[in-house]
C-alpha positions in Angstrom: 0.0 0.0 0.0 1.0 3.5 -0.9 1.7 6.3 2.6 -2.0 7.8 1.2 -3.5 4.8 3.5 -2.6 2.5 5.9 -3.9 -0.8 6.2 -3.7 -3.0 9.6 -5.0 -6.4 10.1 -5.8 -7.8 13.8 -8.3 -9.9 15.6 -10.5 -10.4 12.4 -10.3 -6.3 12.1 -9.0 -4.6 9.0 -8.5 -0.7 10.2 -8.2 1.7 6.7 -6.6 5.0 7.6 -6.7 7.8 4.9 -3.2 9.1 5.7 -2.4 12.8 4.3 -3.0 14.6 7.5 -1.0 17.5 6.6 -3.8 17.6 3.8 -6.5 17.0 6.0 -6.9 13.3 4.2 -7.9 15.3 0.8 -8.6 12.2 -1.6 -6.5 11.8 -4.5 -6.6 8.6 -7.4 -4.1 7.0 -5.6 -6.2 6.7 -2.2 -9.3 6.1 -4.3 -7.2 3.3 -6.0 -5.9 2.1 -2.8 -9.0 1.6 -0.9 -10.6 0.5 -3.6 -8.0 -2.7 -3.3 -8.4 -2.9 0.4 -11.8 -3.1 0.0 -11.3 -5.9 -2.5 -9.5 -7.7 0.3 -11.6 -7.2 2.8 -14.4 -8.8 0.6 -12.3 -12.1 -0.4 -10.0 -12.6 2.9 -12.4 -15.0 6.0 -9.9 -14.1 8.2 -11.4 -10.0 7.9 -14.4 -9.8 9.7 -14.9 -6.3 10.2 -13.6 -3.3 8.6 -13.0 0.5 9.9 -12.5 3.1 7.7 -11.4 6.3 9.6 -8.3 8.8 9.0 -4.9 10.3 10.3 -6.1 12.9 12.6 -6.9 16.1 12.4 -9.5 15.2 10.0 -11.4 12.0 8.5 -11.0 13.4 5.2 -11.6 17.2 4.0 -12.6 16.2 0.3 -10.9 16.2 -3.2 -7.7 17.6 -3.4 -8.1 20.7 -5.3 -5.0 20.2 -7.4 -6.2 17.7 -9.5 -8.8 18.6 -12.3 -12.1 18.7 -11.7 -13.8 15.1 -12.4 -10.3 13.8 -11.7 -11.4 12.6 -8.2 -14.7 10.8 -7.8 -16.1 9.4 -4.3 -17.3 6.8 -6.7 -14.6 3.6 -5.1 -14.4 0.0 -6.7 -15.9 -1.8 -4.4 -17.8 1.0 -2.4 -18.2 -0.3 0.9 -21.5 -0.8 1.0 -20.8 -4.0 -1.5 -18.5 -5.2 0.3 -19.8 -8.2 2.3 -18.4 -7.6 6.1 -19.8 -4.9 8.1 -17.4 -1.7 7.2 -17.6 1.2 10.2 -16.7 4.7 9.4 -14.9 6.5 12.3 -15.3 9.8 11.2 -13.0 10.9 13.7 -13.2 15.2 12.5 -14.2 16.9 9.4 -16.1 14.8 6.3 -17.0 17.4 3.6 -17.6 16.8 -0.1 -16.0 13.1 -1.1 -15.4 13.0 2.8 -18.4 12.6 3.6 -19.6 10.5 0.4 -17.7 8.1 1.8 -18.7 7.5 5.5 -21.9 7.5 3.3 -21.3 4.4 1.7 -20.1 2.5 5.2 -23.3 0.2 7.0 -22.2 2.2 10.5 -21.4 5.8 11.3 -19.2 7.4 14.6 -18.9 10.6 14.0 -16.8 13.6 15.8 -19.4 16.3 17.6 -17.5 19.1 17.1 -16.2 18.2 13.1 -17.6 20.0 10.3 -19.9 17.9 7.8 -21.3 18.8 4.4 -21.9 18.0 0.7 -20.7 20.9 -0.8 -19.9 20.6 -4.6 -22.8 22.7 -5.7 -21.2 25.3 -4.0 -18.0 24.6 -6.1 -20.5 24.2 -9.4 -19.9 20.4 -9.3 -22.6 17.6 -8.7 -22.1 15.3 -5.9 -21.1 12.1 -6.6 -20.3 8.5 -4.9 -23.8 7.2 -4.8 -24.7 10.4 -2.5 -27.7 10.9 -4.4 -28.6 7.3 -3.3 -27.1 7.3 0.2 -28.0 10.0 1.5 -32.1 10.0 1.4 -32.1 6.3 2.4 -30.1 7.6 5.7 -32.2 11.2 6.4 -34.8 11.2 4.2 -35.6 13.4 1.1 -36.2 17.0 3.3 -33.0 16.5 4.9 -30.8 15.2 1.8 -32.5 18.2 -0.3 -31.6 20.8 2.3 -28.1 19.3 3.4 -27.3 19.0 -1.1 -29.1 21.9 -2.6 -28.0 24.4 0.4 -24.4 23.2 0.4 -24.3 24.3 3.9 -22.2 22.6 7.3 -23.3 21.0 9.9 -21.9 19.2 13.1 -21.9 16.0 14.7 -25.0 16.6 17.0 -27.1 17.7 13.8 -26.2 14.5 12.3 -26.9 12.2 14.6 -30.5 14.1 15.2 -31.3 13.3 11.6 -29.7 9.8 11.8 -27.1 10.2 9.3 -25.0 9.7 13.1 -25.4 6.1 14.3 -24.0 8.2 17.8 -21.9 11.6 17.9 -18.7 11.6 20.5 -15.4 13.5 20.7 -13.1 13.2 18.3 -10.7 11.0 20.6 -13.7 8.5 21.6 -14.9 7.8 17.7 -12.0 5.2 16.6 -12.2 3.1 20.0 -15.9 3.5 19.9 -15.6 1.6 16.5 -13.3 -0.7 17.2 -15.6 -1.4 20.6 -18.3 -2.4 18.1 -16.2 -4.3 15.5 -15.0 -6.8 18.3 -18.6 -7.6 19.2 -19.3 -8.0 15.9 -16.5 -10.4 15.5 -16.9 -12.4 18.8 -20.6 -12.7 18.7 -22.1 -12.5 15.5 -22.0 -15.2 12.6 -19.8 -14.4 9.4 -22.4 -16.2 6.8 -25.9 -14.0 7.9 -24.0 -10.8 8.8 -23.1 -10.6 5.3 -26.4 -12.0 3.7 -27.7 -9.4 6.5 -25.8 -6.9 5.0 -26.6 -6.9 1.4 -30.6 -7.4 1.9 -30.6 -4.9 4.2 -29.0 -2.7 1.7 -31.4 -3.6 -1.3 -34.7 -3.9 0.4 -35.3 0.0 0.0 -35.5 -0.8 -3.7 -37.4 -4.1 -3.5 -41.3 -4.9 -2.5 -42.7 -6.3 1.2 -43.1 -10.0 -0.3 -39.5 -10.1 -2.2 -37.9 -9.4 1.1 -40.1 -11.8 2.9 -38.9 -14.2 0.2 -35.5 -13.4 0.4 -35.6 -13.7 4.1 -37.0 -17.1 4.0 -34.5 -18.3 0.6 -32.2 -17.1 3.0 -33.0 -18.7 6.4 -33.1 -22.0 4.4 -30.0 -21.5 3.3 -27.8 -20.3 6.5 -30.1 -23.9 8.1 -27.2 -25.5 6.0 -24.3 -23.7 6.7 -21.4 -24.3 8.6 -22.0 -22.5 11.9 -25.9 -23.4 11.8 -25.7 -25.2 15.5 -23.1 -23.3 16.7 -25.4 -20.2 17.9 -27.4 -22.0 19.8 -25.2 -24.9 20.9 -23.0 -21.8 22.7 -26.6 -20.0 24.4 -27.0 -23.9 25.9 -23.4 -23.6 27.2 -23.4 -20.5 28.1 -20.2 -19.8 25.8 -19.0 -17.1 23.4 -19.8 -19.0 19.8 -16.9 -20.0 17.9 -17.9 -19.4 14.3 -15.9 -21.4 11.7 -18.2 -20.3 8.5 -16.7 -18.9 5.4 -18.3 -16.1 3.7 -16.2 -16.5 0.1 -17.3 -20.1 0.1 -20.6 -20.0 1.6 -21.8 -17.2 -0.5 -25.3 -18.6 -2.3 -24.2 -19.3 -5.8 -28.0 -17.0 -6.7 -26.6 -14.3 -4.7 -28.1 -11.7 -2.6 -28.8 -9.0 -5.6 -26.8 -6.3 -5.7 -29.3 -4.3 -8.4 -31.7 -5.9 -10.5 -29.8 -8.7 -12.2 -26.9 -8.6 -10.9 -25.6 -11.0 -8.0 -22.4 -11.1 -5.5 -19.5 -8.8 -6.3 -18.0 -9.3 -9.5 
């Protein structure tokens, strides 16, 4: 990996640090490139359960970096996180404007600094928002919201956030990476690989999809985790009284029919 990010692997937790702090963490190709591979990883490697996504402090990241061209830098990553299939945290541990923000956006699970500055604020710069925002952000806060928080341009803080639920919680800046890795290890120790990430990618489609094809999905689904690898192991821990040990794999578990990803289109390709 390039200095523009750091990657470290522990205890089933992959922590992705945008690291241009004397930049703020303005994104460039290069850390779009770079995540998008160790997002890639994150996807394919069992041994990655969980995955963080914060940056070197002061800032989680200030935006694009203004000396490339306009168009040059796109919040639009291959994979974005939300296809990846392991929980992925943002620890938006200070400011998250423009791209910044885009990209906590994209994570299933936001922390984010009180006192930071937030925004989407490209119209301001005559640009158009990009990195699924337009898709993101309604789902999170609702149409009002997104339309005043992308048609305004205007800041707002942690507290604001969390009071229109874009904010899964708001804390100081120091408390928003150990809050995140707090809830990764839970999620590692207690919750099984296999439905976490079937979990994952209905819970991120069903927006788009009617009542009965969830309650389908939900019951292909069920069916299918009956089957799997850690099936007994939930319960056979609760009669022990015992943390689970989960042995499932998600790359080789993963339903050949997939989980759809948009109309037609299964697993990440």
């Amino acid at each position: 990996m390039s200095s523009e990010l750091h990657v470290d692997v522990s205890s089933g937790i992959a922590v992705l640090t945008l690291n241009r702090p004397a930049q703020q963490n303005a994104f460039t190709p290069t850390m779009a490139a770079e995540l998008g591979a160790a997002l890639r990883r994150c996807d394919t490697e069992d041994a990655i359960r969980a995955v963080i996504i914060t940056g070197t402090p002061p800032a989680f990241c200030a935006g694009a970096d203004l000396s490339h061209r306009i168009g040059d830098v796109t919040g639009t990553i291959d994979p974005p996180p939300w296809r990846v299939r392991k929980p992925v945290i943002a620890a938006v541990n200070g400011h998250a404007v423009g791209i910044g923000l885009e990209l906590a956006l994209q994570c299933d699970l936001r922390y984010m600094a009180r006192d930071a500055v937030y925004g989407l604020n490209q119209v301001r710069r005559a640009v158009v928002a990009d990195g699924y925002a337009h898709w993101t952000l309604p789902r999170l806060v609702g149409m009002a919201n997104a339309a005043d928080i992308m048609l305004t341009g205007r800041t707002f803080d942690g507290d604001e956030a969390k009071a229109m639920g874009l904010a899964n919680t708001c804390l100081s800046a120091g408390e928003v990476l150990p809050t995140a890795l707090a809830v990764a290890h839970d999620i590692v120790s207690g919750s099984a690989p296999l439905p976490v990430a079937l979990s994952k990618r209905l819970l991120w489609e069903s927006l788009g999809m009617s009542a009965e094809a969830v309650g389908k999905l939900e019951t292909d689904l069920n069916t299918y985790v009956a089957q799997s690898v850690d099936a007994g192991e939930g319960m056979a821990a609760l009669h022990d009284r015992r943390q689970p040990k989960w042995s499932g794999s998600v790359s080789t578990e993963w339903p050949a029919w997939g989980v759809p990803i948009e109309p037609g289109r299964a697993g990440l390709d």
